[in-house]
Every structure is written in C-alpha cells, then in structure tokens.
DOZA-469021 format. One line per field, with one value per atom (N, C-alpha, C): atom name; x, y, z. Coordinates in nm, 2 decimals. Layout:
BEGIN
atome = [CA ...]
c1 = [X ...]
c2 = [Y ...]
c3 = [Z ...]
// end
This chain:
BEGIN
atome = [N CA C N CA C N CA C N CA C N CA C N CA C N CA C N CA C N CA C N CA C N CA C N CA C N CA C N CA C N CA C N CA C N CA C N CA C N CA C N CA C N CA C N CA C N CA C N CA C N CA C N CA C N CA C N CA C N CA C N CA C N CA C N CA C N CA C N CA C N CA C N CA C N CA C N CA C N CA C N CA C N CA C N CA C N CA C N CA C N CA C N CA C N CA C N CA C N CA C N CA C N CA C N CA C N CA C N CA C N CA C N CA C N CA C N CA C N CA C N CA C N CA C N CA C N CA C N CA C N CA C N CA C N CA C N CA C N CA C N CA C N CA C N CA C N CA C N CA C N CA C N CA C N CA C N CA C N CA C N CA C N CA C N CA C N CA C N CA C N CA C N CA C N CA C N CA C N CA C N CA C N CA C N CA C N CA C N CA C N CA C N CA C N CA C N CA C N CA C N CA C N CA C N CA C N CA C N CA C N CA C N CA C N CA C N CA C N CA C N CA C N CA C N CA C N CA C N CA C N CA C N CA C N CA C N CA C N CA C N CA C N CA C N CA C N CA C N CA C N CA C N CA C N CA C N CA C N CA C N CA C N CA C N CA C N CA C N CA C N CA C N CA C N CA C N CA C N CA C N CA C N CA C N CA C N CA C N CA C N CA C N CA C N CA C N CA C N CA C N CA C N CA C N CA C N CA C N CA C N CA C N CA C N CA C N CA C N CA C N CA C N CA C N CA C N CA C N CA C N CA C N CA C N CA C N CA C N CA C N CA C N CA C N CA C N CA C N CA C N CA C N CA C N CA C N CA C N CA C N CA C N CA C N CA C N CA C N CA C N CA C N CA C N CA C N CA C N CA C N CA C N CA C N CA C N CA C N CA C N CA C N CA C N CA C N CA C N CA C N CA C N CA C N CA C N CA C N CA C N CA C N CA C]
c1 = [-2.37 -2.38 -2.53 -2.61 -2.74 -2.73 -2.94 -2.93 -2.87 -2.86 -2.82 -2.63 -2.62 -2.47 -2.42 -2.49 -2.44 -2.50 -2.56 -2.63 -2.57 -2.53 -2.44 -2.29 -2.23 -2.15 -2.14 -2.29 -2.29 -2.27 -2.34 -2.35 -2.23 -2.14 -1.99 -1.86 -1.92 -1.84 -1.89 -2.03 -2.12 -2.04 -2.04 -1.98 -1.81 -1.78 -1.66 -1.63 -1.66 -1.62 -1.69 -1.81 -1.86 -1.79 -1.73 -1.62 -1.45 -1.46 -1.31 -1.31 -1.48 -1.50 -1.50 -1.55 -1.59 -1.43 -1.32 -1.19 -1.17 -1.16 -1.09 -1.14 -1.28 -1.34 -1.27 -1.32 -1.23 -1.13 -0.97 -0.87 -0.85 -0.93 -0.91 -0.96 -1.08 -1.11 -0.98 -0.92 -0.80 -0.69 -0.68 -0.58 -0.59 -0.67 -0.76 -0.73 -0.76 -0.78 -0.64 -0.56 -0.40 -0.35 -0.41 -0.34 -0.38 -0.54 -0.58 -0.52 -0.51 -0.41 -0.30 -0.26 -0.09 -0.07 -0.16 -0.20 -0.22 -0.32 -0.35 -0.24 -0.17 -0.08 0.07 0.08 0.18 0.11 -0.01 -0.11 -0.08 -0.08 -0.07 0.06 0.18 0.28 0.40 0.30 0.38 0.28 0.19 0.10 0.19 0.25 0.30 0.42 0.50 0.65 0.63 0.51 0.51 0.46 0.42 0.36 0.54 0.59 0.74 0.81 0.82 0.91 0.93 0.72 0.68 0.72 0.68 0.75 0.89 0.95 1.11 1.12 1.09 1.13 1.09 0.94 0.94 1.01 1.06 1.14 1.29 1.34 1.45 1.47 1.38 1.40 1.29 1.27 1.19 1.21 1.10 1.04 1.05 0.99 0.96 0.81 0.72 0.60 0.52 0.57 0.51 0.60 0.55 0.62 0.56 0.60 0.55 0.53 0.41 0.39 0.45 0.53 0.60 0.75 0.79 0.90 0.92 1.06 1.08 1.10 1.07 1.05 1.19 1.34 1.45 1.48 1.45 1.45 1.38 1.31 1.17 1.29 1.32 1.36 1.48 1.60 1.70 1.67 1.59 1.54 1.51 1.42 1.33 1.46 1.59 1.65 1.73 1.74 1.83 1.74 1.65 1.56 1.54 1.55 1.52 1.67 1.79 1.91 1.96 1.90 1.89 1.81 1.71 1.59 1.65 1.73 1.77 1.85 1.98 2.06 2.00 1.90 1.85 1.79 1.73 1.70 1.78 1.89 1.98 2.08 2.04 2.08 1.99 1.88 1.78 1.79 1.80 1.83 1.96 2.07 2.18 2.16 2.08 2.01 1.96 1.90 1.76 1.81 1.93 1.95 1.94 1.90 1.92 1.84 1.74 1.65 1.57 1.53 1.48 1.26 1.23 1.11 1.00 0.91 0.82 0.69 0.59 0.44 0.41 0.36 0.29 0.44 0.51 0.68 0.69 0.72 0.76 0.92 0.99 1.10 1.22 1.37 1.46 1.52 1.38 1.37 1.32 1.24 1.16 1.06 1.01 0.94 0.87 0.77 0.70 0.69 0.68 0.70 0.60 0.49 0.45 0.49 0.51 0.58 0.71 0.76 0.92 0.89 0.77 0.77 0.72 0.68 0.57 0.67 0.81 0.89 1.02 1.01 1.12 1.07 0.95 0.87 0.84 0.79 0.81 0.97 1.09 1.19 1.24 1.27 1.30 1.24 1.11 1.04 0.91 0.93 0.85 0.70 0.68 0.51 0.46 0.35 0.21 0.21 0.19 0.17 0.09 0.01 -0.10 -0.01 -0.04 0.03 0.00 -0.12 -0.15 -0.10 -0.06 -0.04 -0.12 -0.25 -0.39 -0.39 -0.38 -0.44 -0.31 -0.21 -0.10 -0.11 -0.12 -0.15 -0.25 -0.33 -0.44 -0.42 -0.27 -0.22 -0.14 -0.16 -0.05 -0.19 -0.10 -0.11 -0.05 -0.12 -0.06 0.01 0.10 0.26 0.26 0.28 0.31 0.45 0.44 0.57 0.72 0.70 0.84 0.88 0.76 0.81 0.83 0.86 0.94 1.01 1.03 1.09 1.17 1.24 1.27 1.20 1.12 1.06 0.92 0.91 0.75 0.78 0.62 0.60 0.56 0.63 0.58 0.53 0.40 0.31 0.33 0.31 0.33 0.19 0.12 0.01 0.09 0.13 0.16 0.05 0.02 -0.10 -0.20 -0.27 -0.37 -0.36 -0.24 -0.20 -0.09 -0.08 0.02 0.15 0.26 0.33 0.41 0.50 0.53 0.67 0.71 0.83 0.88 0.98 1.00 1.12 1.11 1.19 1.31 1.39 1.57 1.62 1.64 1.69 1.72 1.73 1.83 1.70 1.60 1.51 1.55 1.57 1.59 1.49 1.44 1.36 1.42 1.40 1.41 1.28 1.29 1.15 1.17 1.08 1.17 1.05 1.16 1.12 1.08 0.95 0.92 1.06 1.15 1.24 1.38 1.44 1.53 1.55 1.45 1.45 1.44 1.48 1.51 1.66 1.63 1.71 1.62 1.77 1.71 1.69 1.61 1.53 1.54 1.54 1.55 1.39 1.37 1.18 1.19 1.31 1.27 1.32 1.31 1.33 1.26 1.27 1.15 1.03 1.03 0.93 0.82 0.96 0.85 0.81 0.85 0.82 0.68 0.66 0.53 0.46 0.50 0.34 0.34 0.41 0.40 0.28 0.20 0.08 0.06 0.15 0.14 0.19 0.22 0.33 0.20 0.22 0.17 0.32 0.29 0.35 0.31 0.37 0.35 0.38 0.57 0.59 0.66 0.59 0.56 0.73]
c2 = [-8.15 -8.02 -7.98 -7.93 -7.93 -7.77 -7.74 -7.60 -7.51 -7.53 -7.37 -7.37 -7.51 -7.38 -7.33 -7.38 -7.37 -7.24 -7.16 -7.07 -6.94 -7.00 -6.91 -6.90 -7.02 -7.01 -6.87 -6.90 -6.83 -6.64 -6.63 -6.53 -6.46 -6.52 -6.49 -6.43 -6.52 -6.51 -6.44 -6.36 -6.25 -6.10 -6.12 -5.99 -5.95 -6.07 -6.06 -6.00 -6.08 -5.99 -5.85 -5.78 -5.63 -5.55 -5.56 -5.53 -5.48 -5.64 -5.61 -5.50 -5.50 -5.44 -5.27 -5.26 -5.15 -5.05 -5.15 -5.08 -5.02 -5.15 -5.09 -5.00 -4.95 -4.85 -4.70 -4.74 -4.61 -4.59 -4.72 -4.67 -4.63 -4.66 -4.59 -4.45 -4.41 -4.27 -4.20 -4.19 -4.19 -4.15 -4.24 -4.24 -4.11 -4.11 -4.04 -3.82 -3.87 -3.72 -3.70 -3.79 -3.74 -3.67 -3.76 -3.71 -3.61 -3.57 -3.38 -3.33 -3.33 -3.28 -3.26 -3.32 -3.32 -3.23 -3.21 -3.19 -3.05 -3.02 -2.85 -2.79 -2.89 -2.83 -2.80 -2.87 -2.82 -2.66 -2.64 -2.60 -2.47 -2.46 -2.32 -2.27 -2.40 -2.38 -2.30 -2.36 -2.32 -2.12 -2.13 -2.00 -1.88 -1.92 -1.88 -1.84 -1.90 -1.92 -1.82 -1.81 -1.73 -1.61 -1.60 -1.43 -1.39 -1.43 -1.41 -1.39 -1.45 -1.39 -1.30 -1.29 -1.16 -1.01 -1.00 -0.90 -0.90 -1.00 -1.00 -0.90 -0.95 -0.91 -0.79 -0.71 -0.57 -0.54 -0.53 -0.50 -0.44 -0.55 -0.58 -0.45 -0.47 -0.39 -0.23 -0.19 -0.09 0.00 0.05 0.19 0.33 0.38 0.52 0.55 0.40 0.43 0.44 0.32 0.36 0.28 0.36 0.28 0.18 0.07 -0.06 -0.04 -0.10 -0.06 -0.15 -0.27 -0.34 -0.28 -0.16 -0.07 -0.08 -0.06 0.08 0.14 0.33 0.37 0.46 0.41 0.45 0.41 0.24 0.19 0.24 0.35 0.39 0.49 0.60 0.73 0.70 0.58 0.57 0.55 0.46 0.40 0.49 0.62 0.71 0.85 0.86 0.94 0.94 0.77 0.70 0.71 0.72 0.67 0.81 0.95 1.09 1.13 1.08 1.12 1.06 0.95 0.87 0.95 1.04 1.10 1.22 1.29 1.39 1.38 1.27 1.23 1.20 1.16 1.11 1.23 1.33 1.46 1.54 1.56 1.63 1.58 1.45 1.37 1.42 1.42 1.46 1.63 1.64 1.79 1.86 1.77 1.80 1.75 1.67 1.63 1.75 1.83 1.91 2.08 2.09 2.25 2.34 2.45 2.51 2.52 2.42 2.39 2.47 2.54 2.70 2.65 2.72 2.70 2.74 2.63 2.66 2.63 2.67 2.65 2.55 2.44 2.31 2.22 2.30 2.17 2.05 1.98 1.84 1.75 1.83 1.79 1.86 1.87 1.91 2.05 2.08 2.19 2.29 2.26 2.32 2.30 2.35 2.26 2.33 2.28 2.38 2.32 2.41 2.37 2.23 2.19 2.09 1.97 1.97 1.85 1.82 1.93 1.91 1.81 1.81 1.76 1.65 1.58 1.50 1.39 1.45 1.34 1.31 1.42 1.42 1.23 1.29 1.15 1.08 1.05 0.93 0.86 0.92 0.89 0.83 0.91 0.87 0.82 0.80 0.74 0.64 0.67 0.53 0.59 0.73 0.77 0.80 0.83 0.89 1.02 1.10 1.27 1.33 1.41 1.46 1.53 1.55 1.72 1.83 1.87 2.01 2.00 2.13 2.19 2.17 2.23 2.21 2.13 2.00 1.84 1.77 1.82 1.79 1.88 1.96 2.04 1.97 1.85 1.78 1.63 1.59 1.45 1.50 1.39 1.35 1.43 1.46 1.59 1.68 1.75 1.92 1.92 1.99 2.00 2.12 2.19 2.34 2.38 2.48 2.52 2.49 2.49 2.46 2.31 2.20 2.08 2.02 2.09 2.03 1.94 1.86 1.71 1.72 1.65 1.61 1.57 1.60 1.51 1.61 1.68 1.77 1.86 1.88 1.96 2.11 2.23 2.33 2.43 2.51 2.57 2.70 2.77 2.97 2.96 3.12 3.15 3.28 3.28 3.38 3.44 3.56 3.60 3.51 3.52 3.40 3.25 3.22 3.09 3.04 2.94 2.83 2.80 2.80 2.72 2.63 2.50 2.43 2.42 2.36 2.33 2.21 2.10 2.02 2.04 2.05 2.10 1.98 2.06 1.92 2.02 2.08 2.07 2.19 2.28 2.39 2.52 2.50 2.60 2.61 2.54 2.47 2.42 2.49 2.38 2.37 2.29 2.30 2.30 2.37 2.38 2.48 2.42 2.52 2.65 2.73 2.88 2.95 3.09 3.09 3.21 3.26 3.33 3.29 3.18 3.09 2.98 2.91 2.79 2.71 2.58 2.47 2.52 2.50 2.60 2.56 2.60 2.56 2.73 2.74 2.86 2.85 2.98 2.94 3.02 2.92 2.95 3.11 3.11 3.27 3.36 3.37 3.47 3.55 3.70 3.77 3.77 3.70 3.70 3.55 3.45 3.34 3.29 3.38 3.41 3.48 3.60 3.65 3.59 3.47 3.41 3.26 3.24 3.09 3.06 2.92 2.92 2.78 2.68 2.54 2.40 2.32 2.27 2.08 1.98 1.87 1.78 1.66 1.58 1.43 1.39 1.28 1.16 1.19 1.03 1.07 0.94 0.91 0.92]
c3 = [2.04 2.09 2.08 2.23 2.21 2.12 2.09 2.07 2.14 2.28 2.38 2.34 2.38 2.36 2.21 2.12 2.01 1.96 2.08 2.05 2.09 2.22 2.30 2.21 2.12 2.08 1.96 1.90 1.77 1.84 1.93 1.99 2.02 2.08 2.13 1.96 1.90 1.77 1.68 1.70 1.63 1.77 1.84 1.92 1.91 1.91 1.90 1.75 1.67 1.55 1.54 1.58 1.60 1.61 1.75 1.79 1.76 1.71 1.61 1.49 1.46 1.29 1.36 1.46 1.53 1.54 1.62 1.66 1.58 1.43 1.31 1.29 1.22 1.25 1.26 1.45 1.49 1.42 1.45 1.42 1.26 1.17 1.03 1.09 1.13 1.16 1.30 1.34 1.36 1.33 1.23 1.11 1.04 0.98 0.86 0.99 1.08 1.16 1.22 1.23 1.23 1.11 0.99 0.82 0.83 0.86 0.85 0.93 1.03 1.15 1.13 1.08 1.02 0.84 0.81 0.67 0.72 0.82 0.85 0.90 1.01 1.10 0.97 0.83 0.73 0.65 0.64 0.57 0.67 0.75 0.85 0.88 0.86 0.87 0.75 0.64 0.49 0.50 0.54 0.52 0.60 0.73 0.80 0.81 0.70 0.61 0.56 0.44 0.29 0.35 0.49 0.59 0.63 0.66 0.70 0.61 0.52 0.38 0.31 0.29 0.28 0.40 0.51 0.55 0.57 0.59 0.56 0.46 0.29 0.21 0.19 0.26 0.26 0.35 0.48 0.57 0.52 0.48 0.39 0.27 0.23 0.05 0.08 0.24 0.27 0.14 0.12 -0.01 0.03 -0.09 -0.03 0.00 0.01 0.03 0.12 0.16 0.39 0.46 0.56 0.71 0.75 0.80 0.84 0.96 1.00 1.17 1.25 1.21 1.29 1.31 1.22 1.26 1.35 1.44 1.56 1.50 1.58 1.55 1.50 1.53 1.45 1.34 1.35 1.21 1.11 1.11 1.00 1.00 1.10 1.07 0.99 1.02 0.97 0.82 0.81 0.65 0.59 0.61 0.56 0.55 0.61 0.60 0.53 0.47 0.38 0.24 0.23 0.12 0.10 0.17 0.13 0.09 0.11 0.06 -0.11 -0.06 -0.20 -0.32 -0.30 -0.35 -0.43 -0.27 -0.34 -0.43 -0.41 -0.52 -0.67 -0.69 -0.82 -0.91 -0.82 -0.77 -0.88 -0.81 -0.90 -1.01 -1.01 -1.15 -1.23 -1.22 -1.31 -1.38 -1.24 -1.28 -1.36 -1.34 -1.47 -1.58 -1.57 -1.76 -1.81 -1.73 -1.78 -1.76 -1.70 -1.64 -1.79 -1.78 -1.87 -1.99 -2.02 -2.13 -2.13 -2.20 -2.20 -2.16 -2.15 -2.11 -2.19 -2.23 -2.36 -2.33 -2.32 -2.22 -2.33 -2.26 -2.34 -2.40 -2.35 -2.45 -2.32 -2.40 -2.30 -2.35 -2.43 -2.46 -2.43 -2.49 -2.45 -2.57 -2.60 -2.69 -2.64 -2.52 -2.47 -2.35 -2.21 -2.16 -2.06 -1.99 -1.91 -1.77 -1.67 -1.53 -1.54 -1.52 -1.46 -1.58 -1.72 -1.78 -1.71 -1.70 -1.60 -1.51 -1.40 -1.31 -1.30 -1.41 -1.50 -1.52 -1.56 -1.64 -1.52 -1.45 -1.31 -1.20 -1.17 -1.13 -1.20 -1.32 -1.43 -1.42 -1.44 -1.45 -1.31 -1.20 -1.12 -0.98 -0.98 -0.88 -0.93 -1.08 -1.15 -1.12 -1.10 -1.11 -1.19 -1.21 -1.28 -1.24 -1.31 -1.23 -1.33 -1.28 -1.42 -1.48 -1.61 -1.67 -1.65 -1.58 -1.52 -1.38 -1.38 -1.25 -1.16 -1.19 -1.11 -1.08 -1.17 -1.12 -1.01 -1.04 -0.93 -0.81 -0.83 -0.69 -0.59 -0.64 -0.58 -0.52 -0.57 -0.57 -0.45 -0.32 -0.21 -0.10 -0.01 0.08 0.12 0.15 0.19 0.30 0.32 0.46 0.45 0.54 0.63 0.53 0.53 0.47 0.52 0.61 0.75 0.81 0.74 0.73 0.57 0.51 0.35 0.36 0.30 0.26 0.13 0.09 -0.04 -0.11 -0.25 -0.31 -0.35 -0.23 -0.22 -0.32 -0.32 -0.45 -0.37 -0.46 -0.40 -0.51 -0.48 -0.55 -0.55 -0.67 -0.66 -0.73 -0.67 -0.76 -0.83 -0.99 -1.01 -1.13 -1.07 -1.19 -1.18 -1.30 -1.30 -1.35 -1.31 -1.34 -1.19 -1.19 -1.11 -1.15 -1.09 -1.10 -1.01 -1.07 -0.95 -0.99 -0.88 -0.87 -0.75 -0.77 -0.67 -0.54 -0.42 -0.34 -0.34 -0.28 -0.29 -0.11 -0.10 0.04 0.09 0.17 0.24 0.19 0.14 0.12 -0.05 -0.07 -0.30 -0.32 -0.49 -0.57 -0.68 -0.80 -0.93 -0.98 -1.06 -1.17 -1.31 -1.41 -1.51 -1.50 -1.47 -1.50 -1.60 -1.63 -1.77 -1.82 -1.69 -1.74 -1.74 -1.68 -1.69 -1.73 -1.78 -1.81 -1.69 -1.72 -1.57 -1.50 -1.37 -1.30 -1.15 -1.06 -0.90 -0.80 -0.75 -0.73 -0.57 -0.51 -0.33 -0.32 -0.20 -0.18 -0.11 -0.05 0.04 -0.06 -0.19 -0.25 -0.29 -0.27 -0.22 -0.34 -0.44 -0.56 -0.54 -0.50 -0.47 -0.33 -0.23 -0.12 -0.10 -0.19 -0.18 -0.30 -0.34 -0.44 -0.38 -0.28 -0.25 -0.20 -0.25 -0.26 -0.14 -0.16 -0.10 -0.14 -0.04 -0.08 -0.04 -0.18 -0.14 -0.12 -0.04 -0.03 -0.11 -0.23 -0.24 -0.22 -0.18 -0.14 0.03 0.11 0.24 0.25]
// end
C-alpha cells in the first residue's frame, strides 16, 4: 500500500469517528434537555397542584375574612349569609354566659365588667381576635359603616358624657353590651337614649 491511499485511508477513519463522537454528543445533550424538560414540565405541574388545593381548600372552608375574587358573586352572598348567621349564633351563646353580670369599670371577670372588656373577651372567645381594651382604641379597628348597613358582628359606638361606650350589634336593630345601669344585657339602637348619643358604628369582620 503506497503513501496516498494509506492516507486517504487514515483520513476516512479520522472523520468517520468525529462524527460518530459528534452524534453522541448531541444525543447525550438531548437526552440531558428532555430530563429538564420533563423535570420542569413535573416542577410546574406539582406547583400548579399545590395552587389548586390551596384555593380548593380556601373555597371549601370559606371564612369570615374575605371574599375571594374568583367567587360568583352568590356564592360569596350565600357563604357570607351563612357565616353571619353562624356569628349571630355564637353571638348569643356568648351572651347567655355573660347576661346579667353586673357592670364594674376596669372589671374583666364575672364579678364584674366593663363595656369594652365585654367586647375584648366576646371576640377573643368566639372569633379568635385581638381587640384593644379601650374603647377608643377599638373604635379605630376595622372600618366605619353608615348606620343603616349594620351587620352582625359590628361594633357600635355611644358618646355618653365625656366618655364612650360600645356595644356589639346581633340583628333587628339589637346590641349586647354591658351597661353601667344593667349590667350585660341586649339594648335596641333606636331607643330614645342611645339613639340621641349614637356616635358610630366600625366594622371588623368582612
């Protein structure tokens, strides 16, 4: 075999294998971009599971705290008319523990107690809140509602004298709050005493 073809031989068997080294190459890089591909496309898929479950499970177990904007808008009223019935009920559970307990400025027990601890331990107990113990500082929590859209739950304000008092509304133009002349006890807003000292009513839960 002279030098040329042994030349041209070596040449043929130097490209050929490039080539072969080349494919493989690619096809590990290939390989490798399916696994991430396949890897992101689980990765977006499990993300997109645990976003579903999640609003399921708020959907599902709806609160008293907001409306979901993926509501309609009866599903919200239905839920929210169910969740204010339920309110009042707990409402006036609370309120037969407490009727009657004579009213003691600064008392926070069942010896004695004063309108805004009343309301301090009414929300603590049955809606799982925080509420300041001043009147003042509650009169500042939520927002403020017109007199004529009252809810369950809202807090309503008297300026009597030079001091405040509150009380939490329950329905038909009712509040409970303990009184400094009745103790705890349920009060009607149009009655002509807290009619002319009613001051304003906040809303805390949605």
């Amino acid at each position: 075999m002279n030098f040329k073809n042994l030349l041209i031989i070596s040449m043929c068997i130097y490209l050929f294998t490039g080539c072969s080294y080349k494919s493989m190459e690619q096809s590990i890089d290939m390989t490798d971009n399916n696994t991430n591909s396949t890897f992101r496309s689980a990765s977006l898929e499990n993300t997109i599971n645990q976003k579903d479950l999640k609003y399921n499970k708020y959907k599902t177990n709806s609160n008293i705290q907001a409306k979901n904007d993926t509501f309609q808008d009866n599903d919200y009223a239905n839920s929210n008319t169910t969740i204010k019935q339920d309110l009042n009920t707990d409402l006036y559970d609370f309120y037969a523990k407490w009727e009657g307990v004579r009213y003691k400025l600064g008392g926070e027990s069942m010896t004695g107690i004063d309108c805004s601890a009343f309301i301090q331990k009414a929300f603590e107990e049955k809606l799982a809140l925080e509420m300041p113990r001043t009147t003042l500082l509650q009169a500042k929590v939520g927002k403020e509602v017109n007199k004529d859209e009252l809810e369950v739950g809202d807090l309503v304000f008297f300026k009597t004298g030079r001091t405040k008092h509150v009380g939490i509304y329950m329905e038909n133009g009712k509040f409970m709050h303990a009184s400094t002349s009745n103790g705890v006890t349920i009060s009607e807003l149009n009655n002509s005493y807290f009619a002319k000292n009613y001051w304003k009513a906040q809303r805390i839960i949605n």
